[in-house]
C-alpha positions in Angstrom: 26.8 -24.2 14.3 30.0 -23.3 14.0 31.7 -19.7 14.7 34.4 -17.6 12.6 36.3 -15.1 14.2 38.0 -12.8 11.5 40.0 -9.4 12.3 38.9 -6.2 10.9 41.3 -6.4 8.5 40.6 -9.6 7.0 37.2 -8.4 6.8 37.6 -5.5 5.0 39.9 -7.8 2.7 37.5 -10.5 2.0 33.8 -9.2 3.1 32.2 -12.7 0.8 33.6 -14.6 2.7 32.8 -13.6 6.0 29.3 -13.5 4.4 29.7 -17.4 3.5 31.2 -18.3 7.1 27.8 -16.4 8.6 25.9 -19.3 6.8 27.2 -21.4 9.1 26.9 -19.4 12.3 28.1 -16.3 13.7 31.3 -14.5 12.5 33.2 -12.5 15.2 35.1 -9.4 14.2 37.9 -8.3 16.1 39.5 -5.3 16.5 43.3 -5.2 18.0 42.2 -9.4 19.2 39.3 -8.1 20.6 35.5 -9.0 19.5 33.7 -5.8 18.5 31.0 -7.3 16.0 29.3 -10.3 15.0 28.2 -11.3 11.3 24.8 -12.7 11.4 22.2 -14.1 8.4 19.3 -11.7 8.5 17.3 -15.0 9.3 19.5 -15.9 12.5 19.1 -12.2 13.4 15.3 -12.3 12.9 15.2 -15.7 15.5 17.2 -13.7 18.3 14.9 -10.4 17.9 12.0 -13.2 18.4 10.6 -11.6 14.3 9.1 -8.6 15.5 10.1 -5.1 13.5 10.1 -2.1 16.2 9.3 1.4 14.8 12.7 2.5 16.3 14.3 0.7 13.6 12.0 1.5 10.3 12.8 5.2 11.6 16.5 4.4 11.4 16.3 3.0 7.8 18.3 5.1 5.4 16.5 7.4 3.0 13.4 7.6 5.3 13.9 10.8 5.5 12.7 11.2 1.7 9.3 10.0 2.9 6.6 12.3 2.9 4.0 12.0 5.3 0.6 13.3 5.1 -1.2 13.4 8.0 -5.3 14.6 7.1 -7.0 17.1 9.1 -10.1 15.1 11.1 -12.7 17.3 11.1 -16.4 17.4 12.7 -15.4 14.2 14.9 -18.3 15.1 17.7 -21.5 14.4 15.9 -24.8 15.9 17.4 -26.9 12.4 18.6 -30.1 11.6 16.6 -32.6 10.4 19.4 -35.8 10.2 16.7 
């Protein structure tokens, strides 16, 4: 595994190839020399969260918001019991 480190600006310059480095391993991205992100394949990012999806995050997706969500009414859940 080898790792990148790009500034911000040569990020913003050249995002495809940042992308190819992550392939490899981790790019850093530095702002003013220092790291502030890291560039990660979905897959390596996956491994470190151990796979699991927390509803936190599916919350936080964009356009969620757009989602309706219907909720029925439950109704008559206490039934009388039928001893017969």
């Amino acid at each position: 595994m080898s790792i990148t480190t790009l500034s911000s600006r040569q990020f913003n310059q050249d995002a495809s190839k940042a992308k190819k480095a992550a392939e490899a391993g981790p790019v850093f991205i530095t702002d003013r020399g220092r790291p502030a992100h890291v560039l990660l394949t979905f897959g390596e990012y996956k491994k470190l969260t151990g796979g699991r999806t927390h509803i936190a995050d599916l919350l936080a997706m964009p356009g969620i918001e757009d989602i309706e969500l219907e909720i029925p009414q439950l109704r008559d859940l206490a039934q009388p019991a039928d001893f017969s």
